[in-house]
C-alpha positions as CSV (number, residue, x, y, z in Angstrom):
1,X,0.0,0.0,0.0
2,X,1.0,3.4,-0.7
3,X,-0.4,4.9,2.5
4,X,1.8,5.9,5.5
5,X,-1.7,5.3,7.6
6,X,-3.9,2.7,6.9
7,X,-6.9,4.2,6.2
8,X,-10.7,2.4,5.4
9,X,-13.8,4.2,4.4
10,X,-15.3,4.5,8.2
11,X,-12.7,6.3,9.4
12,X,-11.9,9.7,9.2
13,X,-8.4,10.6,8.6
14,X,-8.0,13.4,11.8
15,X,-9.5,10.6,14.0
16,X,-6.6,7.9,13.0
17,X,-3.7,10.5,12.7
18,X,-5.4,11.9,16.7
19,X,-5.0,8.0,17.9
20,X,-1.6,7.7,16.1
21,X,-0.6,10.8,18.3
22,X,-2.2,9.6,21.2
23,X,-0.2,6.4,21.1
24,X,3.4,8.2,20.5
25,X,2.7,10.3,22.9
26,X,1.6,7.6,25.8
27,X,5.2,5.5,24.8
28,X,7.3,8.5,24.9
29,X,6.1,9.2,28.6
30,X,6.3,5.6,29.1
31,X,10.0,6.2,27.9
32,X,10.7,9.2,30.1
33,X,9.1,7.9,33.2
34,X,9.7,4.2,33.2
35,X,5.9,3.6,34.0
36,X,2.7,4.1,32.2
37,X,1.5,5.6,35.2
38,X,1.9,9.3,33.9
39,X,0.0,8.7,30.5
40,X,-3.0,6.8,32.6
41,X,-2.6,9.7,34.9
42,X,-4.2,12.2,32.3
43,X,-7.8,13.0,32.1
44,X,-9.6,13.1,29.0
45,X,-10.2,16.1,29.1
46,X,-5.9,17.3,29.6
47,X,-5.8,14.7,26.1
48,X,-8.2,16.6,24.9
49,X,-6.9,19.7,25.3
50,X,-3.3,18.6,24.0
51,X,-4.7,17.0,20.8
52,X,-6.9,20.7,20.3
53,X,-3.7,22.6,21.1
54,X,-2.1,20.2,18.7
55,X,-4.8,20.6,15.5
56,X,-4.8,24.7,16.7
57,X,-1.5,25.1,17.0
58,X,-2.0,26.9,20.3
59,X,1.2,27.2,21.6
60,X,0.1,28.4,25.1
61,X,-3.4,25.7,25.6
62,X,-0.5,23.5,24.4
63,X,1.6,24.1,27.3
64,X,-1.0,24.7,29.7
65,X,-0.8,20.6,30.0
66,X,2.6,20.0,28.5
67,X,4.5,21.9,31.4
68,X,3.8,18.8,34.0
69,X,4.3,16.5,31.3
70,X,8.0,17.3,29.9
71,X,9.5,18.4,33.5
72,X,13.1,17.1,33.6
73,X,13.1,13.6,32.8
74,X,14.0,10.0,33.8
75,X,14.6,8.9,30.2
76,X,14.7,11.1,27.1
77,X,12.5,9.5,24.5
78,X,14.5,9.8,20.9
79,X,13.3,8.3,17.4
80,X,16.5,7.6,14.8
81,X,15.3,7.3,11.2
82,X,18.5,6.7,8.7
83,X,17.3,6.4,5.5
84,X,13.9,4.7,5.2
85,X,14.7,1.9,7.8
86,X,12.5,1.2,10.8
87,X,13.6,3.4,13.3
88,X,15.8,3.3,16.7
89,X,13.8,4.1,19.5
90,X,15.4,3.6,22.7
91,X,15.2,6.0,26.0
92,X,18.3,7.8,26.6
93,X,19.1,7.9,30.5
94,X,18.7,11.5,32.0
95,X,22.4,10.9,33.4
96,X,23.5,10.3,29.4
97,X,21.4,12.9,27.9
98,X,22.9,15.1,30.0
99,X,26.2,14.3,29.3
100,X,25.2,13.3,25.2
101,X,25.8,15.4,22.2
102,X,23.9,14.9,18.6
103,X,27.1,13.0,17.5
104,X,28.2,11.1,20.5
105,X,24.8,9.4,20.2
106,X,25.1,9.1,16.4
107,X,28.4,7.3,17.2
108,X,26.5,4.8,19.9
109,X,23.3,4.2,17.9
110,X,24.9,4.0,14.5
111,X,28.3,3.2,14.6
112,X,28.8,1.9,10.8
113,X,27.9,5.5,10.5
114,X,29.8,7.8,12.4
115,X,32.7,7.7,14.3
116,X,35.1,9.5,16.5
117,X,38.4,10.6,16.1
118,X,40.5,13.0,18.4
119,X,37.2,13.6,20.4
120,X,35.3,15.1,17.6
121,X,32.4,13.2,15.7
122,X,32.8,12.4,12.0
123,X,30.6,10.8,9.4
124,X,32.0,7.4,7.8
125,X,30.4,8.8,4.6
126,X,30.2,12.5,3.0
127,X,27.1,12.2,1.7
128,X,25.3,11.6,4.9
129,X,22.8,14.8,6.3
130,X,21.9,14.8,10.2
131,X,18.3,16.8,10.9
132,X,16.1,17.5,13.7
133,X,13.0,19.4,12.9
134,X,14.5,20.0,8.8
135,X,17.7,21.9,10.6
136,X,20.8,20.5,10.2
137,X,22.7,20.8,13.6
138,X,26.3,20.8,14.5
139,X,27.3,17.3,16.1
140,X,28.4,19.1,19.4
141,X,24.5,20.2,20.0
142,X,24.1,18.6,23.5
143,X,21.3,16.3,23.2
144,X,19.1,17.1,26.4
145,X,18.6,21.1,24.9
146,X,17.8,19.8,21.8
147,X,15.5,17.4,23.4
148,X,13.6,20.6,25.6
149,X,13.8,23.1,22.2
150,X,13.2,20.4,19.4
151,X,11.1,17.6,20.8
152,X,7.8,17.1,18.7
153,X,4.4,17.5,20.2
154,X,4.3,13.9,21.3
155,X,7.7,14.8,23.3
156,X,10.4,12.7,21.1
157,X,13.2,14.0,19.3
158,X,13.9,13.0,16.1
159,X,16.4,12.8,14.6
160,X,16.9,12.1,10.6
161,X,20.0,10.9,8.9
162,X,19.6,10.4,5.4
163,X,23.1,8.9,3.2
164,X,22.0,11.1,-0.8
């Protein structure tokens, strides 16, 4: 199929893309707090008002619930994507995140990728482009502000390396 969502005729596109975002969301605070207790915490009516901030793009009805929700956390929930692979999702401790830049994770979740030399992050290959949010950013970005400035609405970062 040539769909990204799988779509049939009863449902309405908004209503599967609002349950796709519900779902990232609810594993990224998984990832962050270690427990599903945080995502079964929220009321219908805070998912309510996150998925309407969301469709709005209401930045402050947005962070009305968001605030509690990305406080400093346990794990920081990242997405890799190289190429059109499946993608790496793992939780970054808060102890490594803190300590991470971009490329010092590149070099630990892709190492036939990037490597290090002399303490500074290189790519194996020319060709290959690093993105977060369309910007390319340098390797030394440390990874927990990018995280807190460049997270997507359902709180993970990701992050895009494409090889052409």
């Amino acid at each position: 199929s040539s769909q990204i969502l799988p779509l049939d005729n009863s449902d309405d596109v908004l209503t599967v893309v609002e349950r796709t975002y519900k779902n990232s969301l609810k594993q990224a605070l998984f990832l962050q707090n270690g427990s599903s207790k945080v995502a079964m915490s929220l009321t219908k009516q805070s998912h309510q008002k996150i998925w309407d901030a969301v469709v709005t793009a209401k930045h402050q009805l947005y962070q009305q619930v968001n605030s509690d929700l990305q406080s400093i956390p346990n794990h920081t929930p990242i997405r890799l994507f190289v190429d059109s692979k499946p993608a790496i999702q793992r939780p970054c401790s808060k102890t490594d995140a803190e300590s991470m830049t971009l490329g010092s994770l590149l070099v630990a979740w892709a190492p036939h990728l990037f490597s290090t030399r002399d303490g500074t992050v290189t790519a194996l290959n020319e060709k290959l482009t690093v993105s977060i949010q369309g910007l390319e950013l340098p390797f030394t970005a440390p990874l927990m502000e990018l995280w807190q400035k460049l997270s997507h609405p359902d709180h993970f970062l990701y992050i895009v390396v494409l090889s052409e």
